[in-house]
N, C-alpha and C positions, 0 to 999 in steps of 0.2 A: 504494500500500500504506500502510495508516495508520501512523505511529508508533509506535517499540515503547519508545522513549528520547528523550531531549530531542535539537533538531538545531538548526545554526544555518545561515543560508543566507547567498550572496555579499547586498550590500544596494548600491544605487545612493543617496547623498543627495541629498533631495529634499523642499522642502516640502510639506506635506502639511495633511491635516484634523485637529478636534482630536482627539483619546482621553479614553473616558471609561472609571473604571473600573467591570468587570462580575463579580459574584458569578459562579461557577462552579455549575453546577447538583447537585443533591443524585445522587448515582450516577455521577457524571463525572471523568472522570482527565484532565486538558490537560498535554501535555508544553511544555518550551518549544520554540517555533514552529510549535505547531498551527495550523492556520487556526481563529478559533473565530468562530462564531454564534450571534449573541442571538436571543434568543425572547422572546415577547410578555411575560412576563411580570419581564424584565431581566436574567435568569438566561444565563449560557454553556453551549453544549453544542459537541459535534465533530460535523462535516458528515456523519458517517455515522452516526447518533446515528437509532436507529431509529424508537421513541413518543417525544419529548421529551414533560415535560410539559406545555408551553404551546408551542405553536404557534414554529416557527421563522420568523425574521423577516430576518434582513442578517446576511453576514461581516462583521466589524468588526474583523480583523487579524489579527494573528498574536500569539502568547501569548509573553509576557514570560519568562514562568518555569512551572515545573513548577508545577500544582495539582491533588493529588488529592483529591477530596469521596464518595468512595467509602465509607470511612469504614472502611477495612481499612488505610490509610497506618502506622497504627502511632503517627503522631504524638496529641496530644489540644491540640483545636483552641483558639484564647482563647477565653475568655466570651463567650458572647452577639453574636461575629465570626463571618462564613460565610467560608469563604475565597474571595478574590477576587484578580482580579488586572487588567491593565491591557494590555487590546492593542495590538499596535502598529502603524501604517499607516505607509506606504513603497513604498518600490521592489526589491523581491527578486526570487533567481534561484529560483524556486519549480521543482519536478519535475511534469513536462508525461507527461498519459499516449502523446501524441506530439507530437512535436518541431514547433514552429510556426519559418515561416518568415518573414524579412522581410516579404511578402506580409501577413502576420499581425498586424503591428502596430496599433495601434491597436482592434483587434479583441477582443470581450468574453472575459471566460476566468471558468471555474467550478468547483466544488464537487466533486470526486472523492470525498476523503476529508479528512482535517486533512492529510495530506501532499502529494498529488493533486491537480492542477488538468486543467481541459481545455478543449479550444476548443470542444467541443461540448455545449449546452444539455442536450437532452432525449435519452437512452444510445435508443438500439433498443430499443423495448420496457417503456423506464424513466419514471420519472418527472421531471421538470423540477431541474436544481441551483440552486443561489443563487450568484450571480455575485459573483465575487470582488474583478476588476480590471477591466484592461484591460493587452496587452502595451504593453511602455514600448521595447523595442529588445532587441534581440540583442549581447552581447559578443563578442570575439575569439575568445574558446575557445566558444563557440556555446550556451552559458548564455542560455534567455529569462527579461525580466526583468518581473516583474508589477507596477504600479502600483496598491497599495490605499489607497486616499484615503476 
């Protein structure tokens, strides 16, 4: 289910790749810890982001902080600044549309929604997601943990 508020999830430390930051696309609301994906033309949008404008390209993390570009926010934005922000790659306990097993590890995980992942590429019926991670391990309390590097 996509975000309706900002969330923050368990996180494992981990080196990682670097972050760059990404303009939020013009109609787009990212809460913090959306999964977010750039699109070809460098702009963010959320995995269940139905026409972007330019072509979706790679997750690139999870959202720092709330940004809305919707342009109903209420705030008025700086000069001649689009609002952007800077995702974050790591090792999180992301919400699995089901529950993977040890078995699971190492194994690719994708695109639901910005809140939603899953071990399955292509839904019944659906079209192909953009791959997020890969699982990194299961915690005590049975939390899986996603590796976005």
């Amino acid at each position: 289910m996509p975000l309706t508020s900002d969330a923050v999830y368990l996180e494992k430390k981990v080196p990682h790749g670097p972050e760059f930051p990404h303009t939020v696309a013009s109609g787009v609301k990212v809460f913090r810890g959306s999964l977010c994906v750039v699109c070809d033309d460098g702009t963010v949008v959320l995995p269940q982001t139905a026409s972007p404008a330019s072509p979706m390209v790679a997750i690139v993390g999870l959202a720092d902080r709330q940004v809305d570009n919707t342009g109903s926010s209420g705030l008025a934005p700086a000069v001649g600044i689009a609002p952007s922000l800077w995702p974050q790659k790591g090792c999180w306990a992301l919400t699995f549309d089901t529950a993977p097993t040890w078995a699971s590890v190492g194994e690719p995980v994708y695109a639901v929604d910005d809140a939603t992942v899953s071990l399955t590429e292509t839904p019944s019926g659906g079209t192909a997601r953009l791959e997020v991670g890969t699982i990194a391990g299961i915690d005590e309390a049975g939390n899986a943990f996603v590796l976005i590097s």
